[in-house]
C-alpha positions as CSV (number, residue, x, y, z in Angstrom):
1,X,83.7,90.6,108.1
2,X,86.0,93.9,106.7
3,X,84.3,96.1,104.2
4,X,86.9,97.5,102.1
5,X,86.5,100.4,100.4
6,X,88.0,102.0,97.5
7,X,89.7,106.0,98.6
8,X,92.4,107.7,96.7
9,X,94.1,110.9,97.8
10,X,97.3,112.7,97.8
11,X,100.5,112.0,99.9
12,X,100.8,114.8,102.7
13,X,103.8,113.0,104.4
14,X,105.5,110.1,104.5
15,X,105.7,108.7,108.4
16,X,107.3,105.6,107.7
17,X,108.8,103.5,104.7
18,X,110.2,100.3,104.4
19,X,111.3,100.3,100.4
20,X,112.2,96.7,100.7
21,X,108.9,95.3,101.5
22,X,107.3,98.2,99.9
23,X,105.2,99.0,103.3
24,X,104.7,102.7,104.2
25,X,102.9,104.3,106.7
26,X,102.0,107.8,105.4
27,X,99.3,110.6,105.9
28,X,97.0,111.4,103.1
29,X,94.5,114.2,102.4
30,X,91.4,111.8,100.7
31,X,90.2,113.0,97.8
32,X,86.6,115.2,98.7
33,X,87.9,115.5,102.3
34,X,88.5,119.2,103.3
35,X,92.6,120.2,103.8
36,X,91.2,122.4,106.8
37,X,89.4,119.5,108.5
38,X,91.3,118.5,111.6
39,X,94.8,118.4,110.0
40,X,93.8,117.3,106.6
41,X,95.4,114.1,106.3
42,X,94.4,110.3,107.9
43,X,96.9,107.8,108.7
44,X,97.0,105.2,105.7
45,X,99.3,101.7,106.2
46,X,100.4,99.1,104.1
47,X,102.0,97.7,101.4
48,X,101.8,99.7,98.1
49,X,104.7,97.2,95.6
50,X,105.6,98.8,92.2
51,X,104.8,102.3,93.0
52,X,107.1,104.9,95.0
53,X,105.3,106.7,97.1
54,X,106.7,110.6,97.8
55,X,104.7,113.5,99.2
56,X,102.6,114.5,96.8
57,X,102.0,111.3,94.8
58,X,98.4,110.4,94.2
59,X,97.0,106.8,94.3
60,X,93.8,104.8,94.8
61,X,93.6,102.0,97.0
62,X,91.2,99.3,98.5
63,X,91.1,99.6,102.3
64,X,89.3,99.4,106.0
65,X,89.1,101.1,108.9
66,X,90.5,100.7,112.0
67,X,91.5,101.6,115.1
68,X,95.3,100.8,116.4
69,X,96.1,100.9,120.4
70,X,98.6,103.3,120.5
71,X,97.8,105.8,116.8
72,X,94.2,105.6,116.9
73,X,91.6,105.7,113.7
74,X,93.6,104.8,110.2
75,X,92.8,103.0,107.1
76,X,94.7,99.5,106.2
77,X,95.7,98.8,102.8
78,X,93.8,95.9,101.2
79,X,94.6,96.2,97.3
């Protein structure tokens, strides 16, 4: 079973965006996480519909963990 979670943070840089299906793949510094840890920022992707996401745009979102083949540890966009 996933446990989702509930993070919010702020848009560092947007990898990857498909405005027509609303699905982004972007790098966020978590709120409460430190902007000197590693590089600051985890991978976040999903879908994110009514809501343009820019550097520096804040959000919340439900998510998971996990672990792709090929771009390692990032969370997945539930809600």
């Amino acid at each position: 079973m996933i446990q989702n979670q509930y993070f919010s943070g702020r848009v560092a840089t947007v990898v990857y965006k498909n405005e027509n299906e609303a699905f982004y793949i972007i790098k966020v510094v978590l709120d409460g996480m430190s902007p000197e840890a590693l590089d600051g920022s985890v991978t976040v992707r999903g879908t994110v519909p009514g809501m343009a996401v820019k550097e520096g745009t804040w959000f919340g979102f439900e998510g998971h963990w996990t672990t792709h083949k090929q771009y390692g540890r990032q969370l997945v966009i539930s809600r």
